[in-house]
C-alpha positions as CSV (number, residue, x, y, z in Angstrom):
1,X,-10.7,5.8,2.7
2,X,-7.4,5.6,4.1
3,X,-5.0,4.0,2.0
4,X,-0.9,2.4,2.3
5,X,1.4,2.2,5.2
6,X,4.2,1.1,6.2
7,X,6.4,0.7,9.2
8,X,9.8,-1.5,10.5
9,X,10.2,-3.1,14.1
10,X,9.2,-4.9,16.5
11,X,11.5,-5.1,19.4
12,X,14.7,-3.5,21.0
13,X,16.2,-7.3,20.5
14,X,15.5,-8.1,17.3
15,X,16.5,-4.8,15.5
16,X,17.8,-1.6,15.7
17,X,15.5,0.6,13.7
18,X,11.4,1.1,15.5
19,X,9.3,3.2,13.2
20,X,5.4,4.1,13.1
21,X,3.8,5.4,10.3
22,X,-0.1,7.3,9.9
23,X,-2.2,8.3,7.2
24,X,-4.6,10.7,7.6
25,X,-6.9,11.6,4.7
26,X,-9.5,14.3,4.6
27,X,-12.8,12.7,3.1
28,X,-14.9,15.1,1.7
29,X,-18.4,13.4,0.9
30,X,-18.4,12.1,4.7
31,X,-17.1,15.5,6.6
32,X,-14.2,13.8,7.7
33,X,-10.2,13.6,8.2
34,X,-9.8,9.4,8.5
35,X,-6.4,8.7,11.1
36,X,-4.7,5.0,10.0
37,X,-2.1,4.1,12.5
38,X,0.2,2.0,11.4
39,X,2.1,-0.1,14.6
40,X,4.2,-2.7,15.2
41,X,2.2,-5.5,18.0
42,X,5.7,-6.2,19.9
43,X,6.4,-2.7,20.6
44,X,3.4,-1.2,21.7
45,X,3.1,-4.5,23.8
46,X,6.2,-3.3,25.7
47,X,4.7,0.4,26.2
48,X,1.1,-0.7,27.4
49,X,3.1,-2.8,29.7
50,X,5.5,-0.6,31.1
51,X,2.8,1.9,31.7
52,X,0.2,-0.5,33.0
53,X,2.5,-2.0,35.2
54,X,1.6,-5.3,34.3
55,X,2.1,-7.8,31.1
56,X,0.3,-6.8,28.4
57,X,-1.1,-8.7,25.6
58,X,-2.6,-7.1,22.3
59,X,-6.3,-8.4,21.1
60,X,-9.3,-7.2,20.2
61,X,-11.1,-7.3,23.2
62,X,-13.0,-3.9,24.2
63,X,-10.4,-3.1,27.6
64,X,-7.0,-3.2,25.2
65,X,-8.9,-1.5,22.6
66,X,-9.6,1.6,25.6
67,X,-5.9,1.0,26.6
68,X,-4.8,1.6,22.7
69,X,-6.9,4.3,22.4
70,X,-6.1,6.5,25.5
71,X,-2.2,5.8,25.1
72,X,-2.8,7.3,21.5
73,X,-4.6,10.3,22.4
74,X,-1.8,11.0,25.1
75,X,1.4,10.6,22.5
76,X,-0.5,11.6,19.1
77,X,-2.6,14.8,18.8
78,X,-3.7,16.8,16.1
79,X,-4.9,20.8,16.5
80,X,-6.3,23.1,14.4
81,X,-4.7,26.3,13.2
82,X,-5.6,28.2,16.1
83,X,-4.0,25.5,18.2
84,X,-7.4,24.0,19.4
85,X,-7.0,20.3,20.4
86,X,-9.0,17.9,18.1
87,X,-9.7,14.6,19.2
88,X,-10.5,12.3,16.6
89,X,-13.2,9.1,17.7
90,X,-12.1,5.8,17.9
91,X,-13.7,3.4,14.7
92,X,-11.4,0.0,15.5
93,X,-8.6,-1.9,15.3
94,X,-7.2,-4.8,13.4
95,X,-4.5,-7.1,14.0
96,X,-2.7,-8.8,11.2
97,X,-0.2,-11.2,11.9
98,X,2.8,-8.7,13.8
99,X,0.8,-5.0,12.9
100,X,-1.6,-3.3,14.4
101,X,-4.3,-1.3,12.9
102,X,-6.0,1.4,14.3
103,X,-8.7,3.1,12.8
104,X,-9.8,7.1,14.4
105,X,-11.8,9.5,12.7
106,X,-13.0,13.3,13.1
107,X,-15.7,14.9,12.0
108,X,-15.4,18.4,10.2
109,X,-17.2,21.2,8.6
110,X,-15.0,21.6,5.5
111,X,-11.5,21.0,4.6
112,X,-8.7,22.4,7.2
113,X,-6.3,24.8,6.0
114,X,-3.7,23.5,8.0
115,X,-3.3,21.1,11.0
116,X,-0.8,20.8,13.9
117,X,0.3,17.5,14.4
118,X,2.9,16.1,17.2
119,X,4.0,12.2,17.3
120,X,5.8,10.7,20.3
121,X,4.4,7.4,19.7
122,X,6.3,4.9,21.1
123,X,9.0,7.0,21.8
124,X,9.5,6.5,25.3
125,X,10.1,2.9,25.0
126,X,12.3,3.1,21.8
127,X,14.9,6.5,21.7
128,X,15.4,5.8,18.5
129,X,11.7,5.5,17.3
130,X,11.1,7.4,13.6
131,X,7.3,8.1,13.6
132,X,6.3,9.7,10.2
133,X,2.7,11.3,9.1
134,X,1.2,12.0,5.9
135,X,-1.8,14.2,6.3
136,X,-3.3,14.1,2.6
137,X,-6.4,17.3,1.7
138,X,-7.8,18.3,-1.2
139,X,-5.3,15.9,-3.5
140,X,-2.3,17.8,-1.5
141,X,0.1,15.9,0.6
142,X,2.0,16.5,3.4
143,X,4.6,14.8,5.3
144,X,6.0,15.2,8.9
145,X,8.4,12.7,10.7
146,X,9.5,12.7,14.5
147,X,11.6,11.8,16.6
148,X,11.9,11.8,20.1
149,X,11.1,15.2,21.7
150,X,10.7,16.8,18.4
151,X,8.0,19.7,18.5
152,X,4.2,19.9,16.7
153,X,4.8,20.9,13.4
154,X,2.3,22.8,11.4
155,X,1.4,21.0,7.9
156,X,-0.4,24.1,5.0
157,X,-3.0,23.0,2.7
């Protein structure tokens, strides 16, 4: 299961400082790497809106869930070694308070080797926006952090 995160900010008024954060966690008795994203309500509020063209609220209801999920696929993506897209399947969201939970999933033959991972989330609404990743297989850890514009790294397992 995927465990611990944490992230800061909420909006360009309040604060100065707009990070994400996601766990991903390769379960081997289920056949698959589990994706936790960690986000703040207020700022993705101010992204669906701005690319929606119209006020955006964050619930649970099944259209903002299909909103939250295709903005993620476009700003968060994960390949394989070869550079193959993978596109993990949505599971759900919760909402706690001013955080946003979001629960993906991807099925897999065996443990990857490595994984490409690129994380613009949120960026385009905050410059500033810190977005860090810790891809955790076979008890090894990796971590990744991006910023605006930064390239896919690869993370080795």
């Amino acid at each position: 299961m995927v465990v611990g995160a944490i992230a800061a900010g909420t909006s360009a008024q309040a604060h100065g400082f707009h990070a994400s954060f996601t766990v991903i966690e390769h379960n081997a008795r289920a056949g698959t790497l589990e994706l936790l994203h960690r986000l703040f309500i207020q700022d993705l509020e101010v992204v669906l809106t701005a690319r929606r063209g119209e006020a955006m609220t964050i619930d649970d209801s099944p259209l903002v869930q299909k909103f939250i999920e295709e903005y993620l696929l476009d700003v968060f993506s994960l390949a394989d070694s070869n550079g193959k897209r993978l596109r993990p399947d949505w599971v759900g969201m919760k909402l706690q308070i001013d955080t946003l939970f979001v629960y993906r999933e991807l099925k897999v033959p065996a443990a990857p080797a490595a994984l490409i991972v690129s994380d613009q989330t949120l960026t385009e609404a905050h410059p500033g926006q810190v977005n860090s990743v810790n891809v955790t297989i076979g008890g090894r850890t990796q971590t990744a952090v991006f910023t605006i514009d930064d390239p896919p790294r690869t993370l080795t397992f």
